[in-house]
N, C-alpha and C positions, 0 to 999 in steps of 0.2 A: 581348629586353631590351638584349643588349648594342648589337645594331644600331640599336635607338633613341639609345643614349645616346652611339654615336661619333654618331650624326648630329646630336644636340643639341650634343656639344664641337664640331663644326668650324663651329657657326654661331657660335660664341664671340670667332673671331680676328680679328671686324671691329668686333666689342665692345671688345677689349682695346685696340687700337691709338688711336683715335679718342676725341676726348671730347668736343670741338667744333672745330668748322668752318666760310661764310656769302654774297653772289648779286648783285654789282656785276661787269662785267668785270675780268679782274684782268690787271696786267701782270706777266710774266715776274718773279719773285723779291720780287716783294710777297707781305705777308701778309693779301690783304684776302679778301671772299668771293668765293663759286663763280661760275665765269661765264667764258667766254672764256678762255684766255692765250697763251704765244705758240704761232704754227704755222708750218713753213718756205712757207707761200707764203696766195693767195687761195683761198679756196674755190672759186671759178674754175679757179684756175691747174691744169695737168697737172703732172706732177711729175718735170721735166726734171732735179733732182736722183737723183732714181732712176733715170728711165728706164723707170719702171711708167707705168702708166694708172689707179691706182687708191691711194688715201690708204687710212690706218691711222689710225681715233681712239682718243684713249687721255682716259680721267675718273680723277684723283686730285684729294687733302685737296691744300687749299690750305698753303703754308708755314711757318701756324700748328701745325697740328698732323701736318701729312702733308709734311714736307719732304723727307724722304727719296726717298718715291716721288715727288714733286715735283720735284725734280732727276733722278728719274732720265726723266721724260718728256722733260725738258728736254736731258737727253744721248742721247736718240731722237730728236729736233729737229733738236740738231746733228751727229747721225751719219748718219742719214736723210733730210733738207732735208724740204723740201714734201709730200713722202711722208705727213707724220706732221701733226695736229690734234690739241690739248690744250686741255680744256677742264676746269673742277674744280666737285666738288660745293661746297654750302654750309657752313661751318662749323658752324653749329647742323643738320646734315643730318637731325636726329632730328624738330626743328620745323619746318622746309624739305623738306621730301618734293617737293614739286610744283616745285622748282628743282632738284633733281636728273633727276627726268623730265625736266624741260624742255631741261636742257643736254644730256641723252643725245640727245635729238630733234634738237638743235640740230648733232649729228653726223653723224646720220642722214638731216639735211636734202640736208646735200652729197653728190650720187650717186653722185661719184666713191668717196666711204668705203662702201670692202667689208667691213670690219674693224673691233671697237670692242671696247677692253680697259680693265674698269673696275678697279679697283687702292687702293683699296680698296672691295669692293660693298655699299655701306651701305643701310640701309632706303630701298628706292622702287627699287631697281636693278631687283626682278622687275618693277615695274609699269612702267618705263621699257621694260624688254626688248618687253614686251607691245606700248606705244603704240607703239615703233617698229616691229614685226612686221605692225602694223592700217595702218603706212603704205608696208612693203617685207620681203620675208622673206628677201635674198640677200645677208645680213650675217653675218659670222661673228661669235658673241660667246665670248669670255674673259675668267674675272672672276675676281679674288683676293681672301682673307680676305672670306669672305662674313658679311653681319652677320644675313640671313635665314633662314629654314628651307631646310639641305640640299637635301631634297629637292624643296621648292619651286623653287630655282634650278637644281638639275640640268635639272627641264625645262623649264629657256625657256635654258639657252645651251651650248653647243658643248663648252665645258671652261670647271670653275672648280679652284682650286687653292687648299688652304688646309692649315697648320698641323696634322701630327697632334697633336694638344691631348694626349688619354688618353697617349699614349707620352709627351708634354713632362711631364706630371705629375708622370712615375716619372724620368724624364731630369733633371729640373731637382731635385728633391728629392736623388738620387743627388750630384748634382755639389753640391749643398750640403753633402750629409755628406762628402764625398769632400775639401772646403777646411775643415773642422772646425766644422761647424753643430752646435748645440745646440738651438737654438731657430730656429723660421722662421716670419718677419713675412708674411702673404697682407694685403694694402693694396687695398681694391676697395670701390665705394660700391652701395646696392640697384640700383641702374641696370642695370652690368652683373650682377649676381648674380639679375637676373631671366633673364639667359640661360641657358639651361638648357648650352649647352654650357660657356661658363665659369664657373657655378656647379659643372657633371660635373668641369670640369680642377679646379676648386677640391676637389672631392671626394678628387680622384686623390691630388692635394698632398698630402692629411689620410691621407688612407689610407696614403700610401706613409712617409710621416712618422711613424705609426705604427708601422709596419715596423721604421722606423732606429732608432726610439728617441731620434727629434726631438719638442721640443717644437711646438704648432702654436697660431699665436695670430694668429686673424682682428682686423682692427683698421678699421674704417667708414674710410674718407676721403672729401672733400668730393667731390662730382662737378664737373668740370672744366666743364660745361654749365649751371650752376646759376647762383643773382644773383653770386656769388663768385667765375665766370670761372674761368680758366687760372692768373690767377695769383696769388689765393685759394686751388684746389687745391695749387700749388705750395709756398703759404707753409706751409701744415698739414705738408706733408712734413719741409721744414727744422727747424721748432719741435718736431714728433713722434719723427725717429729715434733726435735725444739721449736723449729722456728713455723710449724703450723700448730703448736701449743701455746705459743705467743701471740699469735693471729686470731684464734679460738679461742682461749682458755683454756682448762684445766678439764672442763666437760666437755671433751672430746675424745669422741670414740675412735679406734682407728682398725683397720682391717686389711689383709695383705690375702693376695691369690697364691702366694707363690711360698711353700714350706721353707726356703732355704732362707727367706728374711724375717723369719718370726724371732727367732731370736734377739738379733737387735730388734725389732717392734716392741717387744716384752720390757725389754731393758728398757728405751728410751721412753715409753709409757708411764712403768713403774716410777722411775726417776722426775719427770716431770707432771705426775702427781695427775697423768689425763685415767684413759679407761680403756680394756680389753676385753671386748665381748666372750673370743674365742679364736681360737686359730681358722685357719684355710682347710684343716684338717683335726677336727677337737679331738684333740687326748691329753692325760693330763702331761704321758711321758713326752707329746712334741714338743720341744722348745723350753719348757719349762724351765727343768732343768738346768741345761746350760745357760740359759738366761739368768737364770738365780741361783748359782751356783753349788747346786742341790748335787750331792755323791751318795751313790743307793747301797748302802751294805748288801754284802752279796746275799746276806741272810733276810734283804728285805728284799729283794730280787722277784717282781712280777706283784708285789703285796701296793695295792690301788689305796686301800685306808692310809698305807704309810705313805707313799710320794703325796697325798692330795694334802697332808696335814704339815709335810714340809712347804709344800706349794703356800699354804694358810699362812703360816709362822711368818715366812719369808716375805712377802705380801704384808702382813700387818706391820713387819719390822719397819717399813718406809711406806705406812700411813695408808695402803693402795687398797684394803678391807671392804670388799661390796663390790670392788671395781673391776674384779678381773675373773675370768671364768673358761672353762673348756665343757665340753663332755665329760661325762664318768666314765666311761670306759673309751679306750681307742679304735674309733670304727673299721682302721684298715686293718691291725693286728685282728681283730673279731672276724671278718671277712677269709683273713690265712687261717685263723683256727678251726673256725669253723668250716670252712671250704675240705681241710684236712680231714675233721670228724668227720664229713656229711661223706666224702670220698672212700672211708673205711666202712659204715654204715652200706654204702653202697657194693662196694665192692666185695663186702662180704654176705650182700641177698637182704640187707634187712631191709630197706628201704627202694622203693624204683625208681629212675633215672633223673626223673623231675619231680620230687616232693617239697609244696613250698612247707607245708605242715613242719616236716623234719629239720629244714632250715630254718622256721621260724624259731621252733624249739630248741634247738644248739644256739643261732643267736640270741635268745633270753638266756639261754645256762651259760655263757661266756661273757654278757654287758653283763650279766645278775639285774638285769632291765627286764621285769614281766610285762612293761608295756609296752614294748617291743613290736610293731607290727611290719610287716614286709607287703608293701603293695605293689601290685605288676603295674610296670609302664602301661600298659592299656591291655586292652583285650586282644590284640592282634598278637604281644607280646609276653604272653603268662610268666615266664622263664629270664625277665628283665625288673630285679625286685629293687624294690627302694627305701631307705628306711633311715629314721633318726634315733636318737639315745639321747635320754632325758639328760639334763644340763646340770651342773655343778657350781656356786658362785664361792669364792675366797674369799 
């Protein structure tokens, strides 16, 4: 039982992040749909920026909802030149399946790509693995926050990486009592609470909630994919935390499944003086930011001491000091970089197809987390790792 139900949580964390997403090509730092964007050279081209013979593709959310991992393919672009192909799912990815296939194919088309790292692996990722396998089988795949059945995806790719969810439950609930939670808001609509794995971490929540001698108060929000849009989802956030911070108090935690309403969560948190564990996806660049209206000089650009101390400043300025927290490092961008490094390694003989050893080690040199461990979904599933990154409070 228990092995079902880690398996059902880590199909959850592709759930959580994503709400929608959409299938025009897209250029570099737009937020339109899935399709193309930039790549350091022609599909053609060798990759005289490396000095390889062989490209790396990489599939994230467009900048609607997946900016995050969206810039970070985009800083594999310009660290890597022509090496690297980026190409993004659709924004509605849920109602677009067959544009997601198609773009995976559309990486797999170039012969030169030996490598193809999906970031976030949203529904149609296994059927894409497959139609590209019916046209070449000498591709390595890597895929994080899978939105599919576990063990579906274990077997059609090489390594997937996602979220120990079940540990984030008792994690995330702890660090709320831990800033003086009383009460803690779970914000998630039937969509995802049809997943059995973030319905399991929603379980975890409740249970450990239990424990502390937290109150626990599930609360419907709009789904971000629905007539209502992103920013529909968004407004319900803004107009709801006051008036469940009035109901509560000021010690109330709140928590959101879906990336595209952390934003206002942050804002109306900070403002009404309640608590923010951590996002749906802890980094410090999700949300933050634009929440607290943080602008990164481009000379601080990727530098994690500087955005966590504006995060700090910003936060102390309106009293919110102990109460608000992410990850130290971003687990999706760590999952693209790393996927990347582990892909070059491979591809160039150092390492063999499934080394958890060497991903354990590039995910410690990318969190700068040595306590970093990667545990496989079970023993049927070596190749299905799971992992968290020690915690940060403001």
């Amino acid at each position: 039982m228990f092995k079902k139900l880690v398996a059902m949580l880590v199909i959850f964390t592709m759930i959580f992040s994503l709400a929608a997403c959409g299938n025009k090509p897209q250029e570099s730092g737009d937020s339109g749909n899935g399709g193309e964007v930039a790549t350091g050279g022609d599909a053609g081209d060798t990759n005289e920026d490396s000095g390889s013979d062989y490209k790396i593709g990489i599939m994230t959310g467009t900048v609607s909802q997946g900016e995050e991992e969206f810039r970070a393919a985009e800083r594999m672009i310009e660290t890597y030149g022509d090496m690297i192909k980026h190409v993004t799912y659709p924004d509605k990815f849920s109602q677009e399946v067959e544009t997601t296939i198609s773009n995976v194919k559309s990486l797999a088309a170039d012969k030169d790509v030996k490598a193809i790292i999906i970031v976030q692996a949203v529904p149609g990722t296994a059927a894409a693995i497959d139609a590209v396998k019916e046209m070449r089988d000498d591709i390595l795949f890597i895929v994080g926050a899978p939105h599919e059945d576990p063990e579906l995806i274990a077997e059609r790719v090489d390594i997937a990486l996602e979220l120990n969810q079940l540990q984030r439950g008792k994690n995330i609930m702890q660090t709320a009592k831990d800033m003086g939670a009383e009460t803690f808001v779970h914000y998630s609509f039937p969509r995802h609470m049809s997943y059995e794995l973030l319905s399991a971490r929603r379980d975890e929540l409740k249970k450990s909630a239990d424990e502390l001698g937290i109150k626990f108060v599930e609360i419907d929000a709009p789904d971000p994919t629905g007539d209502a849009g992103v920013p529909g989802a968004q407004q319900f956030i803004h107009e709801d935390v006051p008036r469940v911070v009035e109901q509560y108090g000021k010690n109330t935690a709140f928590f959101n499944t879906n990336c595209g309403m952390q934003e206002p969560l942050i804002k109306q948190a900070l403002e009404t003086g309640a608590i923010y564990p951590e996002q749906c996806c802890p980094s410090p660049y999700h949300a933050y930011p634009g929440a607290l209206g943080i602008e990164i000089p481009e000379d601080k650009a990727g530098d994690l001491d500087y955005l966590s101390e504006q995060i700090r400043e910003k936060v102390a300025e309106k009293g919110g000091t102990g109460r608000f927290g992410t990850w130290k490092t971003p687990a999706n961008v760590a999952m693209i970089e790393a996927g990347v490094k582990y892909s070059i390694e491979y591809l160039d003989g150092e390492i063999e197809r499934l080394d958890k050893d060497a991903m354990t080690r590039l995910m410690r040199e990318i969190t700068e987390d040595n306590e970093l461990v990667l545990e496989p979904l079970d023993e049927d599933n070596p190749n299905f790792l799971l992992f968290v990154i020690q915690s940060q409070i403001f």
